[in-house]
C-alpha positions as protocol buffer text, in pm:
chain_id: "A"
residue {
  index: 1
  type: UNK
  ca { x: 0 y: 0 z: 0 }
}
residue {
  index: 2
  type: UNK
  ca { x: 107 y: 346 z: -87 }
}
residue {
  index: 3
  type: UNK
  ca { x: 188 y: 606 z: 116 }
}
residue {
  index: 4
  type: UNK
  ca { x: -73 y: 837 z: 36 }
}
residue {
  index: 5
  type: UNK
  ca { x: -333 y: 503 z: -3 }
}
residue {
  index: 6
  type: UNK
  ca { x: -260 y: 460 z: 395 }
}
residue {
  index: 7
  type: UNK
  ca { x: -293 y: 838 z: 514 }
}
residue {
  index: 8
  type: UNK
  ca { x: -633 y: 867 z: 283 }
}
residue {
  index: 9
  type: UNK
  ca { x: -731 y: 514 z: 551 }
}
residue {
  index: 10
  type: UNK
  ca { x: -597 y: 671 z: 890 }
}
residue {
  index: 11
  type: UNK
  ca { x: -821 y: 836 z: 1090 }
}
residue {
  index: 12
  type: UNK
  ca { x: -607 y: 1088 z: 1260 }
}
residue {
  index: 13
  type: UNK
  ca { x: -433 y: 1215 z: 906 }
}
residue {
  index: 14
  type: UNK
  ca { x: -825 y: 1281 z: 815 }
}
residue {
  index: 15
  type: UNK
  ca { x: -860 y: 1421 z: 1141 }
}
residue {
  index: 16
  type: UNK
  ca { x: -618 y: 1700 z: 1006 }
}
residue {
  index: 17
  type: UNK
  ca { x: -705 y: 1717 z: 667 }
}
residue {
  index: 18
  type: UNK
  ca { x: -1104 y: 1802 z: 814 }
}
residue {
  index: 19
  type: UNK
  ca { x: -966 y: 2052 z: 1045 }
}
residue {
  index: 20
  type: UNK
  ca { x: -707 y: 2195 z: 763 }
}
residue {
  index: 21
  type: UNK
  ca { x: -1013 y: 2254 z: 532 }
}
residue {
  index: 22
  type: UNK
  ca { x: -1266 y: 2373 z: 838 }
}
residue {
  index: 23
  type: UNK
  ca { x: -1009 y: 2674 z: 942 }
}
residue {
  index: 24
  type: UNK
  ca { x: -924 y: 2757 z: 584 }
}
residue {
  index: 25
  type: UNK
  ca { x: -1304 y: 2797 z: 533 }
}
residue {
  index: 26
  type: UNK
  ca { x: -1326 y: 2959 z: 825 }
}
residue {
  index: 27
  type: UNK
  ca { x: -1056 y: 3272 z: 769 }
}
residue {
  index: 28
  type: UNK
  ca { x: -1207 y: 3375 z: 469 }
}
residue {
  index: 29
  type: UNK
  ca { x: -1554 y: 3337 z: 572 }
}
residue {
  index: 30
  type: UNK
  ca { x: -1547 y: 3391 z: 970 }
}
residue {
  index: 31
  type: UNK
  ca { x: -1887 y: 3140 z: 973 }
}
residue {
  index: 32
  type: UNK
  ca { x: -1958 y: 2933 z: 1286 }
}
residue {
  index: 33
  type: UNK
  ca { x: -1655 y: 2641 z: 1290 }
}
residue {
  index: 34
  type: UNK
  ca { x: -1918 y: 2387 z: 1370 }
}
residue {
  index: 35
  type: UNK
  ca { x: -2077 y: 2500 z: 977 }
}
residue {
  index: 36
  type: UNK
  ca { x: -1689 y: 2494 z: 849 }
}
residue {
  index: 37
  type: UNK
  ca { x: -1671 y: 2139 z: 1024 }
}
residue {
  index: 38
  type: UNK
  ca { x: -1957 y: 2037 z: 827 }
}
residue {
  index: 39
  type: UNK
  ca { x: -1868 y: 2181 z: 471 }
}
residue {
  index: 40
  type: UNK
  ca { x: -1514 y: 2071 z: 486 }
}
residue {
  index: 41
  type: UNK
  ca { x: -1694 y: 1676 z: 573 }
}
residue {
  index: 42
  type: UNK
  ca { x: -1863 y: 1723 z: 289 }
}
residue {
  index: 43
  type: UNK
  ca { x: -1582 y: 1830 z: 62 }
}
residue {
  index: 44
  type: UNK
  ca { x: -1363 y: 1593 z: 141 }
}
residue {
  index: 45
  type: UNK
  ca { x: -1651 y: 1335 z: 77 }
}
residue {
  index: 46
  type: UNK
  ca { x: -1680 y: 1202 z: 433 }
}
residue {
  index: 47
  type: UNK
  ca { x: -1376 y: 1059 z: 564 }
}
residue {
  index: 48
  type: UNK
  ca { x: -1321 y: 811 z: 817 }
}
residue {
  index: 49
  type: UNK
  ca { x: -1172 y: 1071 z: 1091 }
}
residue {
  index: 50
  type: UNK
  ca { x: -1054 y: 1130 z: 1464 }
}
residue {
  index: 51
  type: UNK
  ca { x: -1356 y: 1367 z: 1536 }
}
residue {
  index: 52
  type: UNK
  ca { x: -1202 y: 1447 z: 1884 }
}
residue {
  index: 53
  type: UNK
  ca { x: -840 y: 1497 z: 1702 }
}
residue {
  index: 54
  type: UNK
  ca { x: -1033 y: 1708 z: 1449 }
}
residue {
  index: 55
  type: UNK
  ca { x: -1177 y: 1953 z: 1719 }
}
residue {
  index: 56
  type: UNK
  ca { x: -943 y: 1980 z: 1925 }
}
residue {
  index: 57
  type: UNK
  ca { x: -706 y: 2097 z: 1662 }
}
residue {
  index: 58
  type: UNK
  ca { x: -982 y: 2383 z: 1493 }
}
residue {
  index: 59
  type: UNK
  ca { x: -1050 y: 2488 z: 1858 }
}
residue {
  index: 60
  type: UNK
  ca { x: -681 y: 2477 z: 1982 }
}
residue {
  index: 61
  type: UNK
  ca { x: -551 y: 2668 z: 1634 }
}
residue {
  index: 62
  type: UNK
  ca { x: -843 y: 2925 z: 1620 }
}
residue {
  index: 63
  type: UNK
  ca { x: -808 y: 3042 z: 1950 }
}
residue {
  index: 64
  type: UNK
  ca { x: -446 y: 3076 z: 1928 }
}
residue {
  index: 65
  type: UNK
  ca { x: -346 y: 3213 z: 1604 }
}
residue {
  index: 66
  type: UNK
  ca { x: -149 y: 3544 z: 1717 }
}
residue {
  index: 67
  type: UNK
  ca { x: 70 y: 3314 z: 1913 }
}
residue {
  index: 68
  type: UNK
  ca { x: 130 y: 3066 z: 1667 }
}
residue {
  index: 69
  type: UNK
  ca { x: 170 y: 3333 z: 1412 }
}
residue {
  index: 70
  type: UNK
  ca { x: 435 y: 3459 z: 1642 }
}
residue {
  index: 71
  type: UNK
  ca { x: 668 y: 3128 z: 1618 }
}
residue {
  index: 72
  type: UNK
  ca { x: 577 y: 3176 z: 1209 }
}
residue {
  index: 73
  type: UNK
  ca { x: 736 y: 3567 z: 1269 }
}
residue {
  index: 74
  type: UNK
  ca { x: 1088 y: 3391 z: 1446 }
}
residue {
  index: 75
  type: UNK
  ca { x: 1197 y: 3342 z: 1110 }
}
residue {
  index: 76
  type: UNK
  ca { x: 969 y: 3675 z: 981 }
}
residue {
  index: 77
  type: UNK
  ca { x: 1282 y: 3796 z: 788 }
}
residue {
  index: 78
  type: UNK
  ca { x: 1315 y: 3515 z: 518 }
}
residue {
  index: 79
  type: UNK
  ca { x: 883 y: 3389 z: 592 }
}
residue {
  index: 80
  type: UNK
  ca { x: 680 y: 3708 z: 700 }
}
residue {
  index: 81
  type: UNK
  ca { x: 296 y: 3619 z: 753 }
}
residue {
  index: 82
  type: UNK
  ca { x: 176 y: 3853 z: 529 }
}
residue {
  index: 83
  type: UNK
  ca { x: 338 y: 3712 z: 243 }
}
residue {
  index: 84
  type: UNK
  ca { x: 262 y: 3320 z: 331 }
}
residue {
  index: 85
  type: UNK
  ca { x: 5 y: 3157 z: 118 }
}
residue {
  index: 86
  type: UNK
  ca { x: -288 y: 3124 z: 345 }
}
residue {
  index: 87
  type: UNK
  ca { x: -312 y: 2711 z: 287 }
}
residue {
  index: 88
  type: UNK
  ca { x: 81 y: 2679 z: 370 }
}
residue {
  index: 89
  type: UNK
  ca { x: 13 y: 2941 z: 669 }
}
residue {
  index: 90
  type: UNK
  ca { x: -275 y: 2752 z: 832 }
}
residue {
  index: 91
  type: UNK
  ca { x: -67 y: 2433 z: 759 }
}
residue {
  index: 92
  type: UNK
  ca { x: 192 y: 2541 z: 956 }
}
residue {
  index: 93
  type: UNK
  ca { x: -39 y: 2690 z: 1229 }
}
residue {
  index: 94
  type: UNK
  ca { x: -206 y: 2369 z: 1265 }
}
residue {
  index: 95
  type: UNK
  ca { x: 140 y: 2155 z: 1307 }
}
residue {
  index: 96
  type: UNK
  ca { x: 314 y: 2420 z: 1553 }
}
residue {
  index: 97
  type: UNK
  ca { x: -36 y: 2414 z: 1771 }
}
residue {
  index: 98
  type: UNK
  ca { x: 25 y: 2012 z: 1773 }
}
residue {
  index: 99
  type: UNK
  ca { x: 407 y: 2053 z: 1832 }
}
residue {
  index: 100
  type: UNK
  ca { x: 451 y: 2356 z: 2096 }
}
residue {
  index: 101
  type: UNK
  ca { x: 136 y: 2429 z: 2227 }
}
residue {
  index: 102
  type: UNK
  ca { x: -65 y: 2146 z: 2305 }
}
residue {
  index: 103
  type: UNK
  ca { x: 237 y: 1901 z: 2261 }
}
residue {
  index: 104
  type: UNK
  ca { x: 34 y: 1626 z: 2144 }
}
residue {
  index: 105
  type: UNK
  ca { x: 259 y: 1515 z: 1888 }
}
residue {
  index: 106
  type: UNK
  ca { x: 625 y: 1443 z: 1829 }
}
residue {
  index: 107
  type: UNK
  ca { x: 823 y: 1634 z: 1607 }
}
residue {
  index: 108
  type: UNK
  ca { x: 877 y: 1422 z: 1344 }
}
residue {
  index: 109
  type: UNK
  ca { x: 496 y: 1289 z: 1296 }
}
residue {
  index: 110
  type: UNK
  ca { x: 357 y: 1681 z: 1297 }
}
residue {
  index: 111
  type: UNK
  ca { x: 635 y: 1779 z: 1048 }
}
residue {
  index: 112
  type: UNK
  ca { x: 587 y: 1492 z: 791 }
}
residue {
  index: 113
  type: UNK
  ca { x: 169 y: 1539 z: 830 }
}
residue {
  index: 114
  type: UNK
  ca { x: 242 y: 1892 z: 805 }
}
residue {
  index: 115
  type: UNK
  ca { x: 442 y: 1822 z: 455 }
}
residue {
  index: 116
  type: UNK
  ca { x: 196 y: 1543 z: 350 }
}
residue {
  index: 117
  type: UNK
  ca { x: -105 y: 1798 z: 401 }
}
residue {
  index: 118
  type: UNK
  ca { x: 100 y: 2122 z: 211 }
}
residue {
  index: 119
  type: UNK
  ca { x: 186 y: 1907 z: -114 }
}
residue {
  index: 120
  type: UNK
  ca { x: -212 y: 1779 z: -156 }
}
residue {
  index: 121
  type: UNK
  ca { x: -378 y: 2104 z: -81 }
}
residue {
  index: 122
  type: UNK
  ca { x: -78 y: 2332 z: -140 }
}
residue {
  index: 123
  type: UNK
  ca { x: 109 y: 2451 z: -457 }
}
residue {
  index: 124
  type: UNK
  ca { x: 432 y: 2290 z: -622 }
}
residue {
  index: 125
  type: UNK
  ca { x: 641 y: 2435 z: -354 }
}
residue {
  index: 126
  type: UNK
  ca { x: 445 y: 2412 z: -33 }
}
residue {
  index: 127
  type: UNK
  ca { x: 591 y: 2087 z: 40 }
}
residue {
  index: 128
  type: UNK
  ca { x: 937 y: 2184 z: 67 }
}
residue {
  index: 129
  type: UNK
  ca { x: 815 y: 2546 z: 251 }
}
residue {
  index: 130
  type: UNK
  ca { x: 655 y: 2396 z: 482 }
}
residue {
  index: 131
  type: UNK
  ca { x: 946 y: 2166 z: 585 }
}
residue {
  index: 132
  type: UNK
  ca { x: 1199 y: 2447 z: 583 }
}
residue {
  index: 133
  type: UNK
  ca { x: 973 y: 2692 z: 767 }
}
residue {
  index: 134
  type: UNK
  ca { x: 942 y: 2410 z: 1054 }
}
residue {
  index: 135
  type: UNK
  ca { x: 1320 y: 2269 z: 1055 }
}
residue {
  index: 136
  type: UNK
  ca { x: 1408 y: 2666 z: 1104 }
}
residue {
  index: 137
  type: UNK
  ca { x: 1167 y: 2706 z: 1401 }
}
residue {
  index: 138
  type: UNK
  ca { x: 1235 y: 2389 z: 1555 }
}
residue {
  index: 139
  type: UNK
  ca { x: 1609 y: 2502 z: 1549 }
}
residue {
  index: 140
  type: UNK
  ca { x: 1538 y: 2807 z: 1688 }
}
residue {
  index: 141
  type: UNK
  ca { x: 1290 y: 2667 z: 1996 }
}
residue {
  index: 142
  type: UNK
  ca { x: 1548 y: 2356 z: 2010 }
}
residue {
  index: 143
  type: UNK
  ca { x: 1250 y: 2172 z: 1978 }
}
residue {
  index: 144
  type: UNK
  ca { x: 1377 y: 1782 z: 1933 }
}
């Protein structure tokens, strides 16, 4: 089985993917996240997912952003904010709320996700970004 044939089967991947797509939805349209939640289901034609992964990840990342945009602006000179696609931005949100704030996930696992969601709903580059934005600010938090 492929790799990307197992994460589309693995309920916590989905988990991320739902709450990737629920807070995109959700910073252009500033809806209810519960009406996000159910649109982004719907989009991504009902996974199999980790509904308490899933919410505690939209809840955790939405009412955090300044601070995890702060870890984002650590490496502001060669990355600001303003300038990150908003997919690869809430990407990266969503893996440093799993890494430093809520610690629920080791390094490794929330970078490769974190890669593995920026190259399917991402550009050509994201991939790589996202990796390089992450390896920076885990060198700068000495985050192991």
């Amino acid at each position: 089985m492929s790799k990307k044939a197992f994460l589309k089967n693995d309920p916590r991947h989905n988990a991320r993917r739902v709450a990737l797509t629920t807070l995109f939805s959700w910073s252009f349209l500033s809806r209810d996240l519960t009406q996000e939640e159910a649109f982004a289901v719907d989009i991504l034609e009902n996974p199999e997912y980790d509904h308490d992964l899933e919410s505690f990840i939209v809840s955790g990342v939405s009412k955090n952003i300044d601070t995890l945009d702060g870890y984002v602006n650590l490496v502001a000179e060669k990355w600001p904010v303003e300038q990150i696609s908003k997919i690869d931005l809430m990407v990266l949100r969503i893996s440093l709320f799993e890494i430093v704030l809520a610690k629920t996930a080791p390094l490794k696992v929330a970078i490769d996700e974190a890669v593995e969601l920026a190259k399917e709903f991402g550009g050509d580059a994201s991939g790589k970004f996202v990796n390089g934005v992450l390896g920076t600010i885990a060198e700068v938090l000495k985050l192991e």
